[in-house]
PDB file of N, H, CA, C and O in Angstrom:
ATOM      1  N   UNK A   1      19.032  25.455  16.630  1.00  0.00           N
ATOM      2  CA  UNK A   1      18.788  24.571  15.507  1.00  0.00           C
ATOM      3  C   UNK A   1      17.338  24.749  15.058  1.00  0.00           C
ATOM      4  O   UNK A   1      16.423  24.395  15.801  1.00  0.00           O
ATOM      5  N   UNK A   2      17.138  25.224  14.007  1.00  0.00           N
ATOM      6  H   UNK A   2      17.881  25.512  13.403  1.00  0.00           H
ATOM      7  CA  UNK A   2      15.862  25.736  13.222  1.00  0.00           C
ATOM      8  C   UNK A   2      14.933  24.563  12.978  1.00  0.00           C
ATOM      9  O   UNK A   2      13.714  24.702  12.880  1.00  0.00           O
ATOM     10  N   UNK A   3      15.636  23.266  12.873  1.00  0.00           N
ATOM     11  H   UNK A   3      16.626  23.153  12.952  1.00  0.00           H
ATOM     12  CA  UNK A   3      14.998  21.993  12.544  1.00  0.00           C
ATOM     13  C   UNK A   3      14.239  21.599  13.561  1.00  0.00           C
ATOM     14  O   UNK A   3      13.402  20.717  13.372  1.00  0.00           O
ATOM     15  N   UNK A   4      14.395  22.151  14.735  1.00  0.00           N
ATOM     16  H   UNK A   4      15.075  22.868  14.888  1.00  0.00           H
ATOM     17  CA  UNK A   4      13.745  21.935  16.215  1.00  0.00           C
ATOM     18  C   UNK A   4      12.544  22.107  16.771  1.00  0.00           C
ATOM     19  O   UNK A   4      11.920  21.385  17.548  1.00  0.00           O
ATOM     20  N   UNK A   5      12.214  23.417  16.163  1.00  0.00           N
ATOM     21  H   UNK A   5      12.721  24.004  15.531  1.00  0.00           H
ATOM     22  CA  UNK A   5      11.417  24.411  16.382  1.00  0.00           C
ATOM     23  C   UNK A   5      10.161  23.774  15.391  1.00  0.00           C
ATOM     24  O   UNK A   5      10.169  23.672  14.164  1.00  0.00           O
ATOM     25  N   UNK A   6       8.938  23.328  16.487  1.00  0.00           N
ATOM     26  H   UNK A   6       8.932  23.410  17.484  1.00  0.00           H
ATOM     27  CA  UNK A   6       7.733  22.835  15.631  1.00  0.00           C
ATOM     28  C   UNK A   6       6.864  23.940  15.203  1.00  0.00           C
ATOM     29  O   UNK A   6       6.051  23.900  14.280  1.00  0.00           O
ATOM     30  N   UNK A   7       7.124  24.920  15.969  1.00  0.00           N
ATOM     31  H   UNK A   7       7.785  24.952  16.719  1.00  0.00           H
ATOM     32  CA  UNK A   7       5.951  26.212  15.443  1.00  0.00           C
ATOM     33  C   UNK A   7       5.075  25.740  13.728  1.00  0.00           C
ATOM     34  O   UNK A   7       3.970  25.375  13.327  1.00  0.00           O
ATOM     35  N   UNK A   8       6.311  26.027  13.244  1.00  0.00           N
ATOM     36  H   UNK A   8       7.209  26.324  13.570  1.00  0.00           H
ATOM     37  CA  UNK A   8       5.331  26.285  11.577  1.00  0.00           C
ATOM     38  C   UNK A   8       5.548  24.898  11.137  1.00  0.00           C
ATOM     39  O   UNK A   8       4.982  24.644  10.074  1.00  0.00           O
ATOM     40  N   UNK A   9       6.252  23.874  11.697  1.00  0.00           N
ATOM     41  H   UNK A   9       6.711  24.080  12.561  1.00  0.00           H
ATOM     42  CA  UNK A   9       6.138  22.625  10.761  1.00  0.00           C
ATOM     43  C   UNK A   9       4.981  21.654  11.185  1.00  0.00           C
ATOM     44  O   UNK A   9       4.630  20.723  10.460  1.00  0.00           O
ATOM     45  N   UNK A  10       4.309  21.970  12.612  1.00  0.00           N
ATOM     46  H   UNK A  10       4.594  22.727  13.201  1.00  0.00           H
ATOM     47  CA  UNK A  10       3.700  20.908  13.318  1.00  0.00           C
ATOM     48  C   UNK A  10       2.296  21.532  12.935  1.00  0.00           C
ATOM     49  O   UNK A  10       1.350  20.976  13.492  1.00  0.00           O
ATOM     50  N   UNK A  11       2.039  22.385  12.247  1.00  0.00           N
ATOM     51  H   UNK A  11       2.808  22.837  11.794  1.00  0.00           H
ATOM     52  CA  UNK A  11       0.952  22.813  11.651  1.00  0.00           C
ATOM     53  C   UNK A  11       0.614  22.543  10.340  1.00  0.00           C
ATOM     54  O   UNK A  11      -0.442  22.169   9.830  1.00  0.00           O
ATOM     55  N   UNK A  12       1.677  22.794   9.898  1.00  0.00           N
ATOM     56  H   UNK A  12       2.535  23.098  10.312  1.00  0.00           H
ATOM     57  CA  UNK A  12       1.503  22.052   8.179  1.00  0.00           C
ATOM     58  C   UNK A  12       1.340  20.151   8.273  1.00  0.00           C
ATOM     59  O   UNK A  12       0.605  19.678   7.407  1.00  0.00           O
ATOM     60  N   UNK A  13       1.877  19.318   9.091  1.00  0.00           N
ATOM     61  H   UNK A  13       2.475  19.703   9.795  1.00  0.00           H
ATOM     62  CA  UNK A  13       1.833  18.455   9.335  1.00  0.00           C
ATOM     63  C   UNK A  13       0.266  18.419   9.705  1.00  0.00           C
ATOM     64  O   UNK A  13      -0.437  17.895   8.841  1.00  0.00           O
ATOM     65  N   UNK A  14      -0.291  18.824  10.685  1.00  0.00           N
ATOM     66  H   UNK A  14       0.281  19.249  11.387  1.00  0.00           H
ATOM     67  CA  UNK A  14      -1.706  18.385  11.239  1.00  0.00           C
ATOM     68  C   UNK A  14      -2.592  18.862  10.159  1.00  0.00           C
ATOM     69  O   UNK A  14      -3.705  18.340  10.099  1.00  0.00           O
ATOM     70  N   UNK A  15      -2.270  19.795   9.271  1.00  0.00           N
ATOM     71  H   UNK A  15      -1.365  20.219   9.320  1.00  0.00           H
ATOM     72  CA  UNK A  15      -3.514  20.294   8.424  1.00  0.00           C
ATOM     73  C   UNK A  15      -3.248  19.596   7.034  1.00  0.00           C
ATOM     74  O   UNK A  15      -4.108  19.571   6.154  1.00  0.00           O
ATOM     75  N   UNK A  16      -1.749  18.919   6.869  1.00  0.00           N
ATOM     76  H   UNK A  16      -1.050  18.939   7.584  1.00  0.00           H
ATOM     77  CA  UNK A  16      -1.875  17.582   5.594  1.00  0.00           C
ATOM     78  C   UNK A  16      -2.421  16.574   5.964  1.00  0.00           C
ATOM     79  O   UNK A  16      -2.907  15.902   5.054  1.00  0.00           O
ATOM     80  N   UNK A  17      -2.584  16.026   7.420  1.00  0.00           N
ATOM     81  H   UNK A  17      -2.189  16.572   8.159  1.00  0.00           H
ATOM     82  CA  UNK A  17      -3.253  14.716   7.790  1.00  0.00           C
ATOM     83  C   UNK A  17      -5.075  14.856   7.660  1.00  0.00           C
ATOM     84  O   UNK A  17      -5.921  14.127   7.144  1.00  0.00           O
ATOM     85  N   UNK A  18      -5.130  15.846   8.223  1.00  0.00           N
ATOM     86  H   UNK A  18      -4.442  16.438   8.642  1.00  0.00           H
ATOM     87  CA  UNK A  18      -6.473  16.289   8.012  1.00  0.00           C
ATOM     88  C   UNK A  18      -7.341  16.357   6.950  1.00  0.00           C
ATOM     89  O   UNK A  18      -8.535  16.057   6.916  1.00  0.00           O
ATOM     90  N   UNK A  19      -6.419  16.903   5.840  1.00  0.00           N
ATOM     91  H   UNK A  19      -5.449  17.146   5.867  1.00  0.00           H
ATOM     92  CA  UNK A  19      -6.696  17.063   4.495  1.00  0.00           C
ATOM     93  C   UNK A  19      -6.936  15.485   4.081  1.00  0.00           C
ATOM     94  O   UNK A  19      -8.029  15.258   3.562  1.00  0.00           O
ATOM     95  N   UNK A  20      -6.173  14.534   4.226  1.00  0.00           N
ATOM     96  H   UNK A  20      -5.285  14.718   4.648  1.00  0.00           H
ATOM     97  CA  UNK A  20      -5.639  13.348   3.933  1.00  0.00           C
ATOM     98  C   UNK A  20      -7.040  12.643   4.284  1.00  0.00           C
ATOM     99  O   UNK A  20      -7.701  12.174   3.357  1.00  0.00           O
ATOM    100  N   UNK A  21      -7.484  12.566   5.552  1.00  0.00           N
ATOM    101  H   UNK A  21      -6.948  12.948   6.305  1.00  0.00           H
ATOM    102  CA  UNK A  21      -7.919  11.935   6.641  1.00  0.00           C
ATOM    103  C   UNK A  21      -9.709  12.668   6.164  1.00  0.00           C
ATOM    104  O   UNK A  21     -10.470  11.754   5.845  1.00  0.00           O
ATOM    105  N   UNK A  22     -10.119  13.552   6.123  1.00  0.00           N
ATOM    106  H   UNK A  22      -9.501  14.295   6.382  1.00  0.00           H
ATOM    107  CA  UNK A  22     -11.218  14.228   5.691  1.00  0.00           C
ATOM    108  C   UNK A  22     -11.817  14.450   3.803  1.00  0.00           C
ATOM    109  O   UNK A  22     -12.951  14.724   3.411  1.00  0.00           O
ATOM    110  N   UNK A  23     -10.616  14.213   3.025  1.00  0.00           N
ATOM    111  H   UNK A  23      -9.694  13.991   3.344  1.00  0.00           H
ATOM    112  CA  UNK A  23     -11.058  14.648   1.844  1.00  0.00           C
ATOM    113  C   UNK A  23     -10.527  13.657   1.062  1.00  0.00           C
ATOM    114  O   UNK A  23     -11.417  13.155   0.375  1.00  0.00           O
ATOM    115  N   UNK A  24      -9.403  13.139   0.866  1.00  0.00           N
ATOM    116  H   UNK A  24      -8.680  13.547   1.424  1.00  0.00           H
ATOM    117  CA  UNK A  24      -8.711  12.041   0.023  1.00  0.00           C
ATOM    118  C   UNK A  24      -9.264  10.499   0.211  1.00  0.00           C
ATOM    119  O   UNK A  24      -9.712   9.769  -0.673  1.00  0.00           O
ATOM    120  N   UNK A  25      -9.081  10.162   1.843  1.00  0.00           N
ATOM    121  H   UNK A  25      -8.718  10.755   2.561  1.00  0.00           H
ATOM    122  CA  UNK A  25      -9.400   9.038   1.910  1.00  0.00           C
ATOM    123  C   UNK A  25     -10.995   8.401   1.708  1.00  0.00           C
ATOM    124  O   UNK A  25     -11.188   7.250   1.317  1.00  0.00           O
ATOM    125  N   UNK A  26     -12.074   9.353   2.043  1.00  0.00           N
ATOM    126  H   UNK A  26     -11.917  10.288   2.360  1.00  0.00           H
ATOM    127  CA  UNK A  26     -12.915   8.700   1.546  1.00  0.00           C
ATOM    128  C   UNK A  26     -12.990   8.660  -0.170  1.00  0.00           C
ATOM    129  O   UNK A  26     -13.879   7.858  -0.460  1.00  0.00           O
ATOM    130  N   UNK A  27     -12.592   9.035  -0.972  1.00  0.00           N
ATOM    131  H   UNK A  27     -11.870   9.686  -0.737  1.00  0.00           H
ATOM    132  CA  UNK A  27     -12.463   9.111  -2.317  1.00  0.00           C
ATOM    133  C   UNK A  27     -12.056   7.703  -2.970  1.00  0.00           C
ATOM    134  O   UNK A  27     -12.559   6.958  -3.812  1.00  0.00           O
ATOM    135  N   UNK A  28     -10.309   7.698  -1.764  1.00  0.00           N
ATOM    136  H   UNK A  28      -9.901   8.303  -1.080  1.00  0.00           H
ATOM    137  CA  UNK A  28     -10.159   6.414  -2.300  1.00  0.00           C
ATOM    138  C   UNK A  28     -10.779   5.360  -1.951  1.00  0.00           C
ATOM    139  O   UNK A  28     -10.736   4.494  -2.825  1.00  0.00           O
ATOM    140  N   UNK A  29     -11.360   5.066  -1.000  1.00  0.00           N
ATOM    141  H   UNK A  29     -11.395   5.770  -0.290  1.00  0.00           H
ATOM    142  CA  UNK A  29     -11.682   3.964  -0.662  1.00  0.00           C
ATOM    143  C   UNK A  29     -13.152   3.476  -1.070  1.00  0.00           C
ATOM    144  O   UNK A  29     -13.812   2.479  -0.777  1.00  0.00           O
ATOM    145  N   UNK A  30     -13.423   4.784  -1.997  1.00  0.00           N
ATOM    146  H   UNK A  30     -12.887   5.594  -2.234  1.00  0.00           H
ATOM    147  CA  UNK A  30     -15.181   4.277  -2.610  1.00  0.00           C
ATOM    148  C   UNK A  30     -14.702   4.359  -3.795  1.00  0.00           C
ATOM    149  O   UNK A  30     -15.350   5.130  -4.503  1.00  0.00           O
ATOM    150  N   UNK A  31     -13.497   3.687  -4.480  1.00  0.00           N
ATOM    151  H   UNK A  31     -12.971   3.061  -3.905  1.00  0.00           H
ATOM    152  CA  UNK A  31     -12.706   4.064  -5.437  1.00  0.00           C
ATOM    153  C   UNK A  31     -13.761   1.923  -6.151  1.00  0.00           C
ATOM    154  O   UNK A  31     -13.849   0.974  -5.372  1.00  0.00           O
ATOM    155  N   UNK A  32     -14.118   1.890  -7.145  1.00  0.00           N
ATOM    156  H   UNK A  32     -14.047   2.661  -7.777  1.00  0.00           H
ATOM    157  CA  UNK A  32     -14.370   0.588  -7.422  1.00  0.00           C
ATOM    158  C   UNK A  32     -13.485  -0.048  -8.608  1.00  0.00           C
ATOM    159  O   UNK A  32     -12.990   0.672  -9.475  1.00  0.00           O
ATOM    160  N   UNK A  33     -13.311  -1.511  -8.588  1.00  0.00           N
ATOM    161  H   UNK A  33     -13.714  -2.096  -7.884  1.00  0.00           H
ATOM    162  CA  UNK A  33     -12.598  -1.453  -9.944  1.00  0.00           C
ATOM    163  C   UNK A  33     -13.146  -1.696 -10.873  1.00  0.00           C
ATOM    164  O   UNK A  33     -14.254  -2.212 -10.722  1.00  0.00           O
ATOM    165  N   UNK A  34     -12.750  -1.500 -11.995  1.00  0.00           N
ATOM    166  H   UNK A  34     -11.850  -1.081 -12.118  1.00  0.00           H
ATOM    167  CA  UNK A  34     -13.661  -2.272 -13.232  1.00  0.00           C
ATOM    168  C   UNK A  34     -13.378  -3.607 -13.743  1.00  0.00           C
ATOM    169  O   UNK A  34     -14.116  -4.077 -14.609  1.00  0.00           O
ATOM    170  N   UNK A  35     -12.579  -4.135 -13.383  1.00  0.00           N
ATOM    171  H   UNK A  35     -11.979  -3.754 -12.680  1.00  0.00           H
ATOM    172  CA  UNK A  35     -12.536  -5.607 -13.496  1.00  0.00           C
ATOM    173  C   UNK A  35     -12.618  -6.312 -12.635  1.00  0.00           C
ATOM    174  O   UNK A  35     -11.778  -5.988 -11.796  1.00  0.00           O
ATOM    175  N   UNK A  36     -13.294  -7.317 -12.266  1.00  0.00           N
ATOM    176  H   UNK A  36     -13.977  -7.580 -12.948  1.00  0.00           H
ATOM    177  CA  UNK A  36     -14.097  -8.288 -11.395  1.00  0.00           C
ATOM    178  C   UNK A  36     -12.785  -9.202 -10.860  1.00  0.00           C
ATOM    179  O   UNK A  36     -12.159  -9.935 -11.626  1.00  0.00           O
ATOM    180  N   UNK A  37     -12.615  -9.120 -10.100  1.00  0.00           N
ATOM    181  H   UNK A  37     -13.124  -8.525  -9.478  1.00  0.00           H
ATOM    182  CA  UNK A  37     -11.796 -10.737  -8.901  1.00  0.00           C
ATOM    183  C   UNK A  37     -12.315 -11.448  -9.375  1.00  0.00           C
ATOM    184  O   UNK A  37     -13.537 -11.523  -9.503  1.00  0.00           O
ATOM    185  N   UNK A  38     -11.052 -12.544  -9.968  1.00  0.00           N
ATOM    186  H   UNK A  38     -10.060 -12.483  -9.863  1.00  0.00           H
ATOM    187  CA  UNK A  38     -11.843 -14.242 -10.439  1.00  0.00           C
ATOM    188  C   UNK A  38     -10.853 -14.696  -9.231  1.00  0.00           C
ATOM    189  O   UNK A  38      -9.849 -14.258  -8.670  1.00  0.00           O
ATOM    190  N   UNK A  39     -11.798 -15.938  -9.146  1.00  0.00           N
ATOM    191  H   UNK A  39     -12.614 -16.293  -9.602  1.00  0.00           H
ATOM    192  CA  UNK A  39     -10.169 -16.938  -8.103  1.00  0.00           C
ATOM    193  C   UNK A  39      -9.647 -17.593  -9.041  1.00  0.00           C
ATOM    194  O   UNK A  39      -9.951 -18.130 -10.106  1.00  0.00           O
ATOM    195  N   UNK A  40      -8.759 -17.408  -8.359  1.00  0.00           N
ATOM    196  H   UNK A  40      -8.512 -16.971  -7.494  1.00  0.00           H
ATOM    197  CA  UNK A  40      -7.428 -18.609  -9.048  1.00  0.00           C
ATOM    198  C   UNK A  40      -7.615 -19.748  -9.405  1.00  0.00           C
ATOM    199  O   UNK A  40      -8.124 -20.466  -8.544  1.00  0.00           O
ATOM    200  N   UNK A  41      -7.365 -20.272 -10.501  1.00  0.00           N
ATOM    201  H   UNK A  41      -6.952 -19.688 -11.201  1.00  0.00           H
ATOM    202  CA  UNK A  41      -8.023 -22.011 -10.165  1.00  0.00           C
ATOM    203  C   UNK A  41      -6.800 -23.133  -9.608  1.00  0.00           C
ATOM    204  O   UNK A  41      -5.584 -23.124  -9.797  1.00  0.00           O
ATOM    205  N   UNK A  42      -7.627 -24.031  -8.891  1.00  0.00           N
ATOM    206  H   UNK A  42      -8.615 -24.038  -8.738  1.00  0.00           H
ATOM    207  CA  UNK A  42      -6.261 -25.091  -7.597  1.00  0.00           C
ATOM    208  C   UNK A  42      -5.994 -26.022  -8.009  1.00  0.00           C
ATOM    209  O   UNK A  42      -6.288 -27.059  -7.414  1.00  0.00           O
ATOM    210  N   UNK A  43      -5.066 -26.037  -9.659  1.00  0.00           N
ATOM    211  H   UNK A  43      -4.828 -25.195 -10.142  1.00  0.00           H
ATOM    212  CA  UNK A  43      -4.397 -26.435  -9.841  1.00  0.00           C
ATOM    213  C   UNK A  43      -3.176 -27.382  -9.233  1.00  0.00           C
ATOM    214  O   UNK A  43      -2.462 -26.813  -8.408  1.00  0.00           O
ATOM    215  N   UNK A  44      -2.959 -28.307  -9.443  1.00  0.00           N
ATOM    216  H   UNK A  44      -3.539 -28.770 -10.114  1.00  0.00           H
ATOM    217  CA  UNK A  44      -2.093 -29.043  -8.069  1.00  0.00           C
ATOM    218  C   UNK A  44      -0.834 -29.055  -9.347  1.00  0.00           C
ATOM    219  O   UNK A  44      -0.892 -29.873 -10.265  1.00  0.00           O
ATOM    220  N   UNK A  45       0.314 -27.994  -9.235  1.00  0.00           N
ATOM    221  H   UNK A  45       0.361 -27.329  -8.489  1.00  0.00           H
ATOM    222  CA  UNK A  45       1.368 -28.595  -9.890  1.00  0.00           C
ATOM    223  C   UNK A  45       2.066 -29.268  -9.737  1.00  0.00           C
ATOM    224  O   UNK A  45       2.420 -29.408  -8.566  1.00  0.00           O
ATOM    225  N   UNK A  46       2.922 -30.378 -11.106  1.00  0.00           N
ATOM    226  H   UNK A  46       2.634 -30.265 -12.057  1.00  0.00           H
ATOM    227  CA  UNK A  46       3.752 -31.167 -10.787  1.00  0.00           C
ATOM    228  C   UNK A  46       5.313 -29.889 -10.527  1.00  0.00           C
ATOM    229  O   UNK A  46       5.640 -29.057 -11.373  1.00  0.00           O
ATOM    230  N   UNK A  47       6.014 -30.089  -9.174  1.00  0.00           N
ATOM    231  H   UNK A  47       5.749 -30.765  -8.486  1.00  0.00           H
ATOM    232  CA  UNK A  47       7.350 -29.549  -9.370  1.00  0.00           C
ATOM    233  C   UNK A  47       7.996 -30.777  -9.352  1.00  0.00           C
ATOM    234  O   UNK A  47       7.531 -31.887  -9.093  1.00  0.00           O
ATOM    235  N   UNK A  48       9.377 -30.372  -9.726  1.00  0.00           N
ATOM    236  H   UNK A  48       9.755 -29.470  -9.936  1.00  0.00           H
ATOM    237  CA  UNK A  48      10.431 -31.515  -9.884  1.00  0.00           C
ATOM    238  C   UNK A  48      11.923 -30.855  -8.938  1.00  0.00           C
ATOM    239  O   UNK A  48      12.720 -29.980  -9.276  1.00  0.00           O
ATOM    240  N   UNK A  49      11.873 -31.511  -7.944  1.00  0.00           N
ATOM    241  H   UNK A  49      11.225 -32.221  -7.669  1.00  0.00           H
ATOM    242  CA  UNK A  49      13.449 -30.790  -7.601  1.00  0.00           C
ATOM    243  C   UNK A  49      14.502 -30.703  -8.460  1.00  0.00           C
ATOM    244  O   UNK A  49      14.884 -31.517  -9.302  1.00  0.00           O
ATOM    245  N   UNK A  50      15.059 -29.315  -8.073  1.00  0.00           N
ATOM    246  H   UNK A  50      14.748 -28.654  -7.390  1.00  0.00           H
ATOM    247  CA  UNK A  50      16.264 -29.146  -8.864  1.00  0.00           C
ATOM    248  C   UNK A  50      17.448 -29.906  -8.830  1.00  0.00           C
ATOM    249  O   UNK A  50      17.973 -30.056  -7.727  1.00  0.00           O
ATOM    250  N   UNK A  51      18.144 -30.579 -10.139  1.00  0.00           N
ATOM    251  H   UNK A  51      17.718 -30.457 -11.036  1.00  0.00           H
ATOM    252  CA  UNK A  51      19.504 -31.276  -9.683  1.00  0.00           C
ATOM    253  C   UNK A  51      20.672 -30.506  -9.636  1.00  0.00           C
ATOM    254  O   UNK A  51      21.042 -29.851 -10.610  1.00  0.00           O
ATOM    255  N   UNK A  52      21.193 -30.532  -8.724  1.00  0.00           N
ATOM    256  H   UNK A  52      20.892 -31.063  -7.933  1.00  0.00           H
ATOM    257  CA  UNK A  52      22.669 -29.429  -8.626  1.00  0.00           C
ATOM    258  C   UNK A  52      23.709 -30.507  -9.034  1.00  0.00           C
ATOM    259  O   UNK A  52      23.268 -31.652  -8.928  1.00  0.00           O
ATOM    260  N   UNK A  53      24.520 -30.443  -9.315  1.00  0.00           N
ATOM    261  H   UNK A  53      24.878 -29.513  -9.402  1.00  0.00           H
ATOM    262  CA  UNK A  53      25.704 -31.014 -10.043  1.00  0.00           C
ATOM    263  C   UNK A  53      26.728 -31.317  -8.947  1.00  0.00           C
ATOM    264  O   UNK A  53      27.403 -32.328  -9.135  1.00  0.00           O
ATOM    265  N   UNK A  54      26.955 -30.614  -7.839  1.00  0.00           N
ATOM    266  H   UNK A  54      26.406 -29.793  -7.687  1.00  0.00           H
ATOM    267  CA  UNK A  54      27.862 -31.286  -6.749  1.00  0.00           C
ATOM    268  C   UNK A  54      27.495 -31.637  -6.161  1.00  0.00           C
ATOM    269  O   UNK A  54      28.297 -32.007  -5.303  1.00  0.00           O
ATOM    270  N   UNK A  55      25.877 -31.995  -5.806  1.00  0.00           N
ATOM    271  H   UNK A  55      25.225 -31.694  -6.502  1.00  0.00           H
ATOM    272  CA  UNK A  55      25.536 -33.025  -4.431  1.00  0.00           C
ATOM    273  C   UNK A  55      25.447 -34.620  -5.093  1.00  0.00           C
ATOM    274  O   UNK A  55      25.216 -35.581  -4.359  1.00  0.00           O
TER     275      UNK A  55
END
């Protein structure tokens, strides 16, 4: 079974993580946004339970 055999797949695997792990991720993560985080404002809503018709 050819699917078995890690020779050539367990290499392409370690040299995409690597790639991943060495060149991509710092990119993204010094990635900034351009629009600023506001908070939410804490609003206290009124809910109203729902009326169901057979209880």
């Amino acid at each position: 079974m050819p699917q078995l055999n890690l020779d050539p797949w367990f290499l392409i695997l370690l040299s995409t993580w690597l790639a991943y792990a060495m060149i991509l991720q710092p990119k993204i993560s010094s990635y900034l946004p351009m629009n600023n985080l506001t908070n939410k404002d804490n609003k206290i809503t009124n809910t109203n339970p729902w009326t169901w018709p057979w209880t």
